[in-house]
TIKOL-568752 format. One line per 3 residues: their letters; for each residue x, y, z of N, C-alpha, C, O, CB. Coordinates in steps of 0.2 Angstrom, whole numbers, padded with zeros to 4 digits. Glycine has a CB too. Layout:
<sites>
a = X Y Z X Y Z X Y Z X Y Z X Y Z  ...
</sites>
This chain:
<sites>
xxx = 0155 0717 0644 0155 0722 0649 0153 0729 0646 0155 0731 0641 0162 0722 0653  0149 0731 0651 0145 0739 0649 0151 0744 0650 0154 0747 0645 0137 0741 0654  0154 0744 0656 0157 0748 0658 0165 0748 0658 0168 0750 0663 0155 0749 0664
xxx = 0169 0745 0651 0173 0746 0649 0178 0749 0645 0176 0748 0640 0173 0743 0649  0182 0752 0645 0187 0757 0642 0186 0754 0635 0185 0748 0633 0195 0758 0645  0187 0761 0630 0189 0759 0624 0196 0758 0623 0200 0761 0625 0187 0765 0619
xxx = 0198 0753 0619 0207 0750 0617 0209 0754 0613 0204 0758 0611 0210 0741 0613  0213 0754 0612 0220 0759 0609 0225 0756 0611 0228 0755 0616 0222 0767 0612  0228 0754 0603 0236 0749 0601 0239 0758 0599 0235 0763 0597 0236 0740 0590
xxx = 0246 0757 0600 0250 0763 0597 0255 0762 0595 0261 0764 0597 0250 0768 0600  0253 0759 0589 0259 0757 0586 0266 0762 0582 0265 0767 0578 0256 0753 0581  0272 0760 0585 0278 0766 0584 0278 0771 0591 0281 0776 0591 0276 0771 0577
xxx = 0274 0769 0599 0275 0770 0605 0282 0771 0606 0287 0768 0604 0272 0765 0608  0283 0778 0610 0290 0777 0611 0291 0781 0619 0287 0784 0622 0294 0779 0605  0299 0779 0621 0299 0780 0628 0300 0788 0628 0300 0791 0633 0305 0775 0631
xxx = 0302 0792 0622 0305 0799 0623 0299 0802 0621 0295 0802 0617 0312 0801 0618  0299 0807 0628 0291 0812 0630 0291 0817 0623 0287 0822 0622 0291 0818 0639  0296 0816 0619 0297 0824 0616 0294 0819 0609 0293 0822 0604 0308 0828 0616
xxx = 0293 0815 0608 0287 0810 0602 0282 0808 0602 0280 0805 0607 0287 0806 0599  0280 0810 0596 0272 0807 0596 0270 0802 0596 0265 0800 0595 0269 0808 0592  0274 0799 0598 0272 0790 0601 0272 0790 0608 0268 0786 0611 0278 0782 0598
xxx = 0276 0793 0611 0271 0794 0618 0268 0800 0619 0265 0800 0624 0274 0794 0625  0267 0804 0617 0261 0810 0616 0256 0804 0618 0255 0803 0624 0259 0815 0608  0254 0800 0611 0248 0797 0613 0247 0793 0615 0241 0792 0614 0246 0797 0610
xxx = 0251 0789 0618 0249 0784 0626 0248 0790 0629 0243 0789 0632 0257 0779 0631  0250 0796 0630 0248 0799 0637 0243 0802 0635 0241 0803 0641 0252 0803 0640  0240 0804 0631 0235 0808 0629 0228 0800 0629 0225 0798 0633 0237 0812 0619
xxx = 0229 0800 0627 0226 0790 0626 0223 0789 0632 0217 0788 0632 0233 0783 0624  0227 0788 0638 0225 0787 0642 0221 0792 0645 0216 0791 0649 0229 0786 0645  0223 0798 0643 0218 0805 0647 0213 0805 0647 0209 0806 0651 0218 0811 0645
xxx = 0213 0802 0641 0205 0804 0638 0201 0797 0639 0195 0796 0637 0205 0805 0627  0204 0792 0643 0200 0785 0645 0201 0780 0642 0198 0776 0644 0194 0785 0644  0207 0779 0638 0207 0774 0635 0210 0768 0640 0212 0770 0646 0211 0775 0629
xxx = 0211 0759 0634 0216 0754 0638 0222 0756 0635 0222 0752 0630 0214 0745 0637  0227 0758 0635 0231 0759 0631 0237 0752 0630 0240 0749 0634 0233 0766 0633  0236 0750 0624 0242 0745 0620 0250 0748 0619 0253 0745 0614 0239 0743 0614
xxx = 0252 0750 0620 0259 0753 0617 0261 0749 0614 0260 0744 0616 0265 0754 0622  0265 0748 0607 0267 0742 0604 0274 0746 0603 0274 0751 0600 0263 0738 0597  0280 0742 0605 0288 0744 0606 0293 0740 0605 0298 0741 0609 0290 0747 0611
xxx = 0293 0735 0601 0298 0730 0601 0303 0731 0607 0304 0726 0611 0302 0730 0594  0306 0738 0608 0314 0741 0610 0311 0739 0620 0316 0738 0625 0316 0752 0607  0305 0740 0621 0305 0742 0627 0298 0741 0632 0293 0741 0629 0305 0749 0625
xxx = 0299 0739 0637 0294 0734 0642 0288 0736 0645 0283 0733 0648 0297 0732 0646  0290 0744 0644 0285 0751 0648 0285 0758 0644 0290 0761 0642 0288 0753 0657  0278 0759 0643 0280 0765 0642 0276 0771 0644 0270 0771 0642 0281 0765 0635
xxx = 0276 0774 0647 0272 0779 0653 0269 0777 0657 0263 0778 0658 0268 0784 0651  0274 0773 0660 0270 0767 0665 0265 0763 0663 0262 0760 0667 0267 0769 0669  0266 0761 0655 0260 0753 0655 0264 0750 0650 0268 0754 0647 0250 0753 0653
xxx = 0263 0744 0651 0265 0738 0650 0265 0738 0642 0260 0739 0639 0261 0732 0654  0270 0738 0638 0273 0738 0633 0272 0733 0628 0276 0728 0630 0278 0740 0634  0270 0731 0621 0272 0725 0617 0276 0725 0612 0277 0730 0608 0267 0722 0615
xxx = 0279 0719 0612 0282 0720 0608 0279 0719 0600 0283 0721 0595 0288 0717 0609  0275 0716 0598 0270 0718 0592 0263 0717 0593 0262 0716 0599 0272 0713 0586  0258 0719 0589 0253 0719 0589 0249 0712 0591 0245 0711 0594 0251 0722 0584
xxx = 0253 0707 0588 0250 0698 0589 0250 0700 0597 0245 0700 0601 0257 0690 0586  0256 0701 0599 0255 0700 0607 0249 0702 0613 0247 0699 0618 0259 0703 0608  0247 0709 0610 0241 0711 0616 0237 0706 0614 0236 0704 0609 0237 0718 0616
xxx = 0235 0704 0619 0230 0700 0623 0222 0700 0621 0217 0700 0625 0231 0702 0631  0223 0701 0615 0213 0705 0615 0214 0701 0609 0220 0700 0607 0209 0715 0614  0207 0698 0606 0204 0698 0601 0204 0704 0596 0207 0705 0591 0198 0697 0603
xxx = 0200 0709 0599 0200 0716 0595 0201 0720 0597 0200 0720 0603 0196 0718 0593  0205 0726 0595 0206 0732 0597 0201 0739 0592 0201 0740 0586 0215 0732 0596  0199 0743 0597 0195 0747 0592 0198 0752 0590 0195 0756 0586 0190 0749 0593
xxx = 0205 0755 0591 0207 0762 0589 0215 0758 0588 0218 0754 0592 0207 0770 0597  0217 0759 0582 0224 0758 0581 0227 0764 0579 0224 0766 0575 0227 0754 0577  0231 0767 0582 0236 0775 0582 0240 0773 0577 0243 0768 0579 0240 0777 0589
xxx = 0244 0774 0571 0249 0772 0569 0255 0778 0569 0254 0784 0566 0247 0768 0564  0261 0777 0571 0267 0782 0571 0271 0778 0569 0276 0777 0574 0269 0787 0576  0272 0774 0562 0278 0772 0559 0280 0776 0551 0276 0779 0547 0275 0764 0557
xxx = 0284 0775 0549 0285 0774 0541 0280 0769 0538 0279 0763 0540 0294 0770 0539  0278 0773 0534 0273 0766 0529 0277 0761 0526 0273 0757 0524 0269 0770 0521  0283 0760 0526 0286 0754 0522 0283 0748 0530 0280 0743 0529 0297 0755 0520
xxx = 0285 0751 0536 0284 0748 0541 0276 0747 0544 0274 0742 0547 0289 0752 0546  0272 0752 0542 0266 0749 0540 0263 0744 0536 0258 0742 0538 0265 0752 0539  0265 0743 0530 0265 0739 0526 0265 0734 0529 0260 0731 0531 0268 0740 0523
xxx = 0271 0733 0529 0271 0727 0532 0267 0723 0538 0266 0717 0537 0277 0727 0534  0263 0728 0544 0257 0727 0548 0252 0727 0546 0247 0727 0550 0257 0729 0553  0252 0728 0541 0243 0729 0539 0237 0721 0542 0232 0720 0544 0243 0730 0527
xxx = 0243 0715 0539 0239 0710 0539 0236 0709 0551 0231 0708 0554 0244 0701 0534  0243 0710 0553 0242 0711 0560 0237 0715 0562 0233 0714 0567 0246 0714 0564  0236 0724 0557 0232 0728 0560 0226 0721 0557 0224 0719 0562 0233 0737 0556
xxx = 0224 0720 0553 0218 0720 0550 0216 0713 0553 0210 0712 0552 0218 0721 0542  0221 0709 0558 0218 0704 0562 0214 0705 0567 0209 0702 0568 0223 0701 0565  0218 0711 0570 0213 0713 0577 0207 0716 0577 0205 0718 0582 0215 0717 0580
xxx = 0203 0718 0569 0199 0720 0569 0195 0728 0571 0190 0730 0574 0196 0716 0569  0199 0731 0569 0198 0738 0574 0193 0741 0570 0192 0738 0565 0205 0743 0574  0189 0748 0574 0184 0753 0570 0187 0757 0566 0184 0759 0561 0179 0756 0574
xxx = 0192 0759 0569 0198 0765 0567 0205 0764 0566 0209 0763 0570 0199 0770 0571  0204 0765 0561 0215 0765 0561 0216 0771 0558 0215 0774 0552 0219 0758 0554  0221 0774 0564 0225 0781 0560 0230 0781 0558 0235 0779 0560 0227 0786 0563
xxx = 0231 0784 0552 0239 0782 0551 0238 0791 0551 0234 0795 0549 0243 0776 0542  0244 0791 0555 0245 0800 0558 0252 0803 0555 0258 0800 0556 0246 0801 0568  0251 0807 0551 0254 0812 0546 0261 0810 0548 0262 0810 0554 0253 0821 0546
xxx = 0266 0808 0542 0271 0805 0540 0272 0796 0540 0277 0793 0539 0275 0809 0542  0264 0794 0542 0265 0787 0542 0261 0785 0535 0259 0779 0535 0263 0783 0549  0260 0787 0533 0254 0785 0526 0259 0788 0519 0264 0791 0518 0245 0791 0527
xxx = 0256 0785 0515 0258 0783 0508 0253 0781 0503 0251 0776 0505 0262 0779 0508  0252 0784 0498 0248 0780 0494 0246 0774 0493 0240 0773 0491 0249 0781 0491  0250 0769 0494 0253 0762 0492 0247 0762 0499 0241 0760 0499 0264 0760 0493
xxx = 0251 0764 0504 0248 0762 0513 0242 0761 0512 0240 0755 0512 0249 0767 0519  0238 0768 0510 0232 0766 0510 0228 0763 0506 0223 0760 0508 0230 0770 0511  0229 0762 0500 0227 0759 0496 0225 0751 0498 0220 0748 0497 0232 0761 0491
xxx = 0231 0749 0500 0232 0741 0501 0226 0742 0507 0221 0739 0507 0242 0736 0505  0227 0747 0513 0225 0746 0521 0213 0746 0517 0208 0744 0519 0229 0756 0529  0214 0749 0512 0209 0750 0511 0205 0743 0509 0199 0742 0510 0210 0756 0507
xxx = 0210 0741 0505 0208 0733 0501 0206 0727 0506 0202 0723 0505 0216 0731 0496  0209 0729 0510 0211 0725 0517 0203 0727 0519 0202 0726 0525 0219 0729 0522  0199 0729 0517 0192 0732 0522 0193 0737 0528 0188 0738 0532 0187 0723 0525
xxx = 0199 0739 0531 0202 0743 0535 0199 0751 0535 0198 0756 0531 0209 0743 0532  0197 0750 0543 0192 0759 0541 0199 0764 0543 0201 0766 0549 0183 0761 0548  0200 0765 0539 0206 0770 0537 0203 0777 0538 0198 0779 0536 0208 0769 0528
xxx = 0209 0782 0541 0207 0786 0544 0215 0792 0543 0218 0792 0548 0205 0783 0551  0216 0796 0538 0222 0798 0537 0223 0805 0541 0224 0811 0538 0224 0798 0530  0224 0804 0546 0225 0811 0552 0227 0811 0557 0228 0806 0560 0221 0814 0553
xxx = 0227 0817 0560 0230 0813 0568 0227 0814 0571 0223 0818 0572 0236 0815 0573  0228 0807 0577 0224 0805 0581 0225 0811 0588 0220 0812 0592 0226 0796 0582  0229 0813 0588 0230 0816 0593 0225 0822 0593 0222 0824 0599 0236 0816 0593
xxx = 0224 0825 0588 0218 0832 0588 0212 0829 0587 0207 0831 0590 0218 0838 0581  0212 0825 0585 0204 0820 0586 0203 0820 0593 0198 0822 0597 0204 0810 0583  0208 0818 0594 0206 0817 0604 0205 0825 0608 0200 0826 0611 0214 0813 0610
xxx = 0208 0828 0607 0209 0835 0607 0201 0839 0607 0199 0843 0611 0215 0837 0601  0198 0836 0600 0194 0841 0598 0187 0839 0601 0182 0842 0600 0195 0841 0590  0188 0832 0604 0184 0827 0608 0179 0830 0615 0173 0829 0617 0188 0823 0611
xx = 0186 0835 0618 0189 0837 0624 0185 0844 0623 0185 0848 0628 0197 0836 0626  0183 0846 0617 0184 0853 0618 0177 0858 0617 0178 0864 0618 0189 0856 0611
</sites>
């Protein structure tokens, strides 16, 4: 389909407006995205349908992964991130780590160490 939104997984989504895991479901959406929330804790988050890991969404591929974890907790998703085959993966200032990128890099991961959220911002501007 021609006329389909770009995906966005956001991994470390969360339900409190005052973080950056929903900043960027809601920003995400602003700007046109499908947005994925991924929240183990929680079923919705700024009104869309919430997962609890990355296996879950429903796509083959996702092309924007947002990430707002601890890198230990990244780590550990790299092989999920790197299942869904995304064009971009952010890992957004305080989720990266040397270690992080290094492995996400090995992984053929188009690694991206900044926030996603002024990328979108600067999109807009």
């Amino acid at each position: 389909m021609t006329d389909s939104k770009p995906t966005v997984a956001i991994l470390g989504a969360s339900r409190d407006p005052r973080k950056f895991g929903y900043r960027s479901v809601v920003s995400h959406l602003r700007h046109g995205y499908e947005v994925y929330p991924i929240n183990p804790h929680a079923n919705e988050i700024a009104g869309v349908i919430a997962y609890p890991s990355l296996d879950h969404v429903p796509l083959p591929t996702i092309e924007r992964i947002s990430v707002y974890l601890p890198a230990e907790t990244g780590l550990i998703l790299l092989d999920q991130i790197a299942a869904k085959h995304p064009r971009e993966v952010w890992f957004n200032p305080g989720s990266e780590s040397s270690e992080l990128l290094e492995r996400a890099e090995s992984l053929g991961l188009p690694v991206i160490a900044a926030c996603s959220l002024i990328d979108l911002e600067s999109r807009s501007s």
